[in-house]
C-alpha positions, -999 to 999 in steps of 0.1 A, spaced: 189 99 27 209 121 54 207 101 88 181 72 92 156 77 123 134 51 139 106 67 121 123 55 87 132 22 99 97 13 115 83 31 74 112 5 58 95 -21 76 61 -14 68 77 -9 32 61 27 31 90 50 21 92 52 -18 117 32 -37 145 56 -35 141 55 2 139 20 8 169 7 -16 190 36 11 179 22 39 190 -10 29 219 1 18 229 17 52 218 -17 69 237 -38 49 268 -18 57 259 -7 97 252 -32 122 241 -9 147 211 -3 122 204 -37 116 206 -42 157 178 -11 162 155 -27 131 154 -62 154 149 -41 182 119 -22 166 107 -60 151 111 -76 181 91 -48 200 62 -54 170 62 -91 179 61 -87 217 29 -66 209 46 -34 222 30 -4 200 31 27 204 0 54 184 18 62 160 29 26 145 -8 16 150 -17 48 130 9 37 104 6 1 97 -34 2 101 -29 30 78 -58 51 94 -47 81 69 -56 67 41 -91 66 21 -113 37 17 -110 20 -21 -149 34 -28 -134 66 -16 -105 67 -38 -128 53 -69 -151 86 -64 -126 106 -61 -114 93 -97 -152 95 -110 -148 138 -96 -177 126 -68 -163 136 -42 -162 170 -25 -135 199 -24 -123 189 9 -122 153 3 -108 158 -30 -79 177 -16 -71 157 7 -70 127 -15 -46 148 -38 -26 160 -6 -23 121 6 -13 108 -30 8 136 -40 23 151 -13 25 127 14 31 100 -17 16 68 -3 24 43 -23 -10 19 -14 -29 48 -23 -12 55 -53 -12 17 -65 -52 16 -55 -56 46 -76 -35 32 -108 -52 -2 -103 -90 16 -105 -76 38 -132 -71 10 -152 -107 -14 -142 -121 22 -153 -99 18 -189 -105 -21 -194 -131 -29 -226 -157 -49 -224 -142 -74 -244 -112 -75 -221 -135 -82 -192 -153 -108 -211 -124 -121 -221 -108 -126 -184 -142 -138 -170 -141 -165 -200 -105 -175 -185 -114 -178 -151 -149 -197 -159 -122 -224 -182 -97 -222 -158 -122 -237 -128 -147 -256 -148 -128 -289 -137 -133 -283 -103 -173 -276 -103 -194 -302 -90 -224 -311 -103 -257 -310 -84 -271 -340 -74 
């Protein structure tokens, strides 16, 4: 990572770069307190509730598809717009909530139904203790 912006430290923050990313940033600001000093700045602005658009675009994350969205995208429900954009967002851009909703639908959409049963069967166990009985 060539020279660390306030961009990349307000993404650090939000842990929104990808791995590679975030282990240089905190490389750099393990090794440059002038860093570390911006990064309490940029927190300290966050808790003083001092935004500017684009961190409220970032950390509510209004670029990125609903859940349902991303499920019908999997499903090939979606149109050719919204289907490229999702690609575009996941591939390109390489959000990594995106991508971790995707993987985590991928596999609901994979499980058995004896693996479901089996997990409902360990939940029902798990809290039958702590029913109450009706009156």
């Amino acid at each position: 990572m060539p020279r660390i912006t306030q961009s990349d430290l307000q993404a650090y923050l939000d842990e929104a770069l990808p791995p590679d990313e975030m282990a240089a940033v905190e490389a750099e600001l393990r090794s440059r307190p002038d860093l570390l000093r911006q990064l309490a700045l940029i927190n300290g602005r966050r808790d003083a509730g001092v935004h500017s658009v684009g961190e409220i675009w970032r950390r509510l994350r209004l670029s990125c598809p609903p859940r349902p969205q991303l499920g019908s995208h999997l499903l090939g429900a979606l149109d050719e717009g919204q289907a490229a954009y999702i690609d575009f967002h996941v591939r390109i851009v390489g959000c990594r909530y995106c991508q971790a909703n995707l993987e985590d639908l991928r596999r609901q959409q994979d499980e058995t139904a004896e693996t479901v049963k089996t997990r409902r069967t360990k939940y029902f166990q798990s809290t039958a203790g702590h029913l109450r009985k009706k009156s």
